[in-house]
C-alpha positions as CSV (number, residue, x, y, z in Angstrom):
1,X,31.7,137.7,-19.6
2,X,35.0,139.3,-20.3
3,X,37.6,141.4,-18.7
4,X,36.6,144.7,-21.0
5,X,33.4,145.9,-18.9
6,X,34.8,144.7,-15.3
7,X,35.7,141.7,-13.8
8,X,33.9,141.9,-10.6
9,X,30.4,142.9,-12.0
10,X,30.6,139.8,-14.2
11,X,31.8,137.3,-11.3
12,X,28.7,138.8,-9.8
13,X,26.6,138.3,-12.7
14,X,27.8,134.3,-12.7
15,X,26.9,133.7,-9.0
16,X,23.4,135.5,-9.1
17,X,22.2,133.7,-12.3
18,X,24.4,130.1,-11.1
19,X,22.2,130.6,-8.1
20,X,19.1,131.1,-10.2
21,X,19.4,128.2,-12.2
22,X,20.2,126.0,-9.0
23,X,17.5,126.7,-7.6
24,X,15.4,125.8,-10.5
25,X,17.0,122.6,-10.5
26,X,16.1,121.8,-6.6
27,X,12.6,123.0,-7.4
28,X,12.8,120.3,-10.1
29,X,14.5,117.7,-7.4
30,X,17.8,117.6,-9.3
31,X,20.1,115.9,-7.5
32,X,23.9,117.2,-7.2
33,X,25.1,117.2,-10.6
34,X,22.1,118.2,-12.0
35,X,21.6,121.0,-9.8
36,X,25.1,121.8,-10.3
37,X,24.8,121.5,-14.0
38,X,21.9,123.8,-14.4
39,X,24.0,126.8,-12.4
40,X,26.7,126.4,-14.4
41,X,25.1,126.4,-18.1
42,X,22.4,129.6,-16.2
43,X,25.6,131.3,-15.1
44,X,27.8,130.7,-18.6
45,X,25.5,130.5,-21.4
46,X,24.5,133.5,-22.2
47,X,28.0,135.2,-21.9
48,X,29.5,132.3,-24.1
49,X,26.7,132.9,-26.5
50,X,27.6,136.8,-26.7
51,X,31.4,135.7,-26.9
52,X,31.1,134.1,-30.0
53,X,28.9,136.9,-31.6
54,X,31.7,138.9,-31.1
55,X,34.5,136.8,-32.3
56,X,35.8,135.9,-28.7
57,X,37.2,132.1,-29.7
58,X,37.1,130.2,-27.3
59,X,35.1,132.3,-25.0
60,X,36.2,133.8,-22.4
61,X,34.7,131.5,-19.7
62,X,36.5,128.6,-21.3
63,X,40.0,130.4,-20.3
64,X,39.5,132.0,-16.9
65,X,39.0,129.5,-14.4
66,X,37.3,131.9,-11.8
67,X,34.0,132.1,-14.2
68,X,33.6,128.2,-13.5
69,X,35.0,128.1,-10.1
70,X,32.5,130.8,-9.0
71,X,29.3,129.3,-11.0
72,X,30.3,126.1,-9.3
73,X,30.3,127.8,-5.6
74,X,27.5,129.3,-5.8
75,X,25.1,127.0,-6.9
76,X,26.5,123.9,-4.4
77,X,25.8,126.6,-2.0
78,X,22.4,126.8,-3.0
79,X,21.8,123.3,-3.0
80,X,22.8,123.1,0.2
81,X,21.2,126.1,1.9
82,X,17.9,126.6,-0.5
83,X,15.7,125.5,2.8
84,X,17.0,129.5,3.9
85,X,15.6,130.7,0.5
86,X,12.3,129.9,1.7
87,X,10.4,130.1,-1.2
88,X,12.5,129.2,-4.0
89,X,9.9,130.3,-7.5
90,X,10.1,134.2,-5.9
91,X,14.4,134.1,-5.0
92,X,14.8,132.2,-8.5
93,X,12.9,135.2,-9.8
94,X,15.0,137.6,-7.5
95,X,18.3,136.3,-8.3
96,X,17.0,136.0,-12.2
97,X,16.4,139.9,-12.5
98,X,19.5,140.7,-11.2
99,X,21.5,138.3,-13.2
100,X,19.4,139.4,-16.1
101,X,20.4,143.2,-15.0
102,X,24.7,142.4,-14.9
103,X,24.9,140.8,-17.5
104,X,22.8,143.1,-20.0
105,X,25.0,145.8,-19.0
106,X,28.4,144.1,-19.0
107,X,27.1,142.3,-22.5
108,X,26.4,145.7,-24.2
109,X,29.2,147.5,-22.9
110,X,31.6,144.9,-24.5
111,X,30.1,144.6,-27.7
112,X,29.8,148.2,-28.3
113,X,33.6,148.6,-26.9
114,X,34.7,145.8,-29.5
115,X,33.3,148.2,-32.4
116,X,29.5,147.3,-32.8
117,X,27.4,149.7,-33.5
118,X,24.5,150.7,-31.0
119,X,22.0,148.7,-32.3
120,X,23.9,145.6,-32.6
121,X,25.3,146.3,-29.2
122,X,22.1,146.3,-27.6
123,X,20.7,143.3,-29.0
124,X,23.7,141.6,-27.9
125,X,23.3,143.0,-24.3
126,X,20.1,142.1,-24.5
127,X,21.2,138.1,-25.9
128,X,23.6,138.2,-22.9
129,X,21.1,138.5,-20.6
130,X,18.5,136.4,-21.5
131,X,20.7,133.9,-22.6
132,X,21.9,131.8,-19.4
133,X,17.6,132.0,-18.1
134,X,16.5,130.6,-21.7
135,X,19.2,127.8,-21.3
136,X,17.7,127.2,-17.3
137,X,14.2,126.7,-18.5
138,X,14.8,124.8,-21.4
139,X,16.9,122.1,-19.3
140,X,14.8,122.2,-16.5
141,X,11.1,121.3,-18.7
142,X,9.7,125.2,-18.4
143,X,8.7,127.3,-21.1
144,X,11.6,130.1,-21.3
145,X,10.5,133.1,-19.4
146,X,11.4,135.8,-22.6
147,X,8.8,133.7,-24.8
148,X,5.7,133.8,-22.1
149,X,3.7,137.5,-21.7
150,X,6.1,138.2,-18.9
151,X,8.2,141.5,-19.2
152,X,11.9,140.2,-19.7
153,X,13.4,140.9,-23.0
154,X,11.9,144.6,-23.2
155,X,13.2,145.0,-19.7
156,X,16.8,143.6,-21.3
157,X,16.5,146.2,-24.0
158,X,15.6,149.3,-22.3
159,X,19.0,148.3,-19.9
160,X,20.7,148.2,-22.8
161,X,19.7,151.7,-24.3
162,X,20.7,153.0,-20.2
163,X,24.2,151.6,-20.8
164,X,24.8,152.9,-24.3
165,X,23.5,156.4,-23.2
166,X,25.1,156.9,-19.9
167,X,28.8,155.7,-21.8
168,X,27.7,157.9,-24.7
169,X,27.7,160.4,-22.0
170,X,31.0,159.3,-20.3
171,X,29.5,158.3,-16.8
172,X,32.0,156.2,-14.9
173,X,32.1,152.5,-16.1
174,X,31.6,151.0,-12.5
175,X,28.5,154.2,-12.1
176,X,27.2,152.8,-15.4
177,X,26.9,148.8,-14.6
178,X,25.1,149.6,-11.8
179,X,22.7,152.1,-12.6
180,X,21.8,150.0,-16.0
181,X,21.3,146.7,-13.7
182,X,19.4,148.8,-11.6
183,X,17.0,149.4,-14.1
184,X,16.5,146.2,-15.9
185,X,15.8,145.1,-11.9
186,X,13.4,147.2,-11.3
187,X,11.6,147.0,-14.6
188,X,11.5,143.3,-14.2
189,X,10.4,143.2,-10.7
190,X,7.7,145.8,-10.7
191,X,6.5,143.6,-13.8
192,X,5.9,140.7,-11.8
193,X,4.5,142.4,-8.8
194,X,2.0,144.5,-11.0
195,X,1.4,141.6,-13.8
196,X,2.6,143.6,-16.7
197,X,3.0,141.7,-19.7
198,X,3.3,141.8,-23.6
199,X,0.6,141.5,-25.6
200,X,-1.0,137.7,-27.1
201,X,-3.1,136.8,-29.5
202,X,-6.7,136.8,-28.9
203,X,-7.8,133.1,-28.2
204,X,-11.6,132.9,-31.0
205,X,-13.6,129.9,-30.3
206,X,-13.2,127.1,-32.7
207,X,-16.3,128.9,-35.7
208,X,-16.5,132.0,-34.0
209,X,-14.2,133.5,-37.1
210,X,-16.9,132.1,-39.3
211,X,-19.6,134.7,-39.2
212,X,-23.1,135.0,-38.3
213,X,-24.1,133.1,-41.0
214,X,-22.2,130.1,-39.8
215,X,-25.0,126.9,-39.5
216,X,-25.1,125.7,-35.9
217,X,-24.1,122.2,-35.3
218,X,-25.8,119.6,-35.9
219,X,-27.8,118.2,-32.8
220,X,-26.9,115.0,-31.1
221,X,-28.3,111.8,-32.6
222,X,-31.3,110.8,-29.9
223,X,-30.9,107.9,-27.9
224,X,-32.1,105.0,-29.3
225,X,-35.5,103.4,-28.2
């Protein structure tokens, strides 16, 4: 979150992902506050996180009341209008990919405008945007999305190398945010629908890495009498 890649696409960024993690918190019955608090730390955290990797003391959120005053707004709005959401798991997944989107582009585009190289600039893009969901889950009790077999950090990353590209390229700033968001929203949402995933480790049964020659158990002791 900074003034460098554009206010208004970062504002955005803040309401989307404040409304994502408030409506994780009503999911999780959250009253006001708690609601309230999730949105904020969902809309902030991963900015403020990306801030300090830059050097940004205190970060940016921390001097611009708007950032708070519009993660605020948006998630008392979704506490009191999620019964329009209808189902709230598929629009906190909506409002997640396009938070996820923003704020991968605006978080590369800073870094890399602040002098870090490409590769630093995309993990930082990618930090950015994962950064506010991680903090969401881990408050709210869930295991955070980027560690499960769900396609979120790759989608991050391949936003990221969009950005760097198209400003490589000198594509319009404003052209460049939203084509990159674009992206990192479609990747994550044709995940979802069409249950692509990382790979996992193969579960073996307890023995089965043992071999052939591995001596069945022993058989139960016979009833007595």
């Amino acid at each position: 979150m900074s003034a460098g890649p554009g206010l208004v696409p970062d504002l955005v960024g803040v309401a989307v992902f404040a409304a994502s993690g408030a409506a994780s918190g009503v999911s999780k019955r959250f009253d006001i506050f708690g609601v309230v608090f999730v949105g904020v730390v969902a809309a902030l955290g991963g900015g403020i996180v990306r801030d300090l990797l830059v050097g940004r003391i205190p970060p940016y959120a921390f001097l611009h009341w708007p950032y708070v005053a519009v993660a605020v707004g948006a998630a008392v709005l979704l506490f009191w209008f999620h019964p329009h959401f209808g189902r709230l798991r598929r629009s906190m997944l909506v409002l997640d990919a396009a938070g996820l989107g923003l704020f991968t582009a605006t978080g590369t585009l800073l870094a890399h405008d602040v002098g870090v190289p490409p590769v630093g600039a995309g993990i930082i893009g990618m930090i950015t945007g994962i950064g506010g969901g991680m903090a969401r889950d881990l408050l709210t009790g869930e295991i955070p999305i980027v560690l499960r077999r769900e396609i979120y950090a790759v989608a991050a990353l391949a936003g990221a190398a969009v950005a760097l590209t198209l400003d490589r390229l000198g594509v319009q700033r404003g052209l460049t945010i939203t084509l990159t968001a674009l992206v990192v929203f479609v990747v994550r949402l044709v995940a979802l629908v069409r249950h692509w995933s990382a790979p996992t480790p193969r579960v073996v049964a307890p023995g089965a890495a043992l071999g052939g020659d591995q001596a069945p158990p022993d058989p139960p002791d016979a009833p007595a009498g």
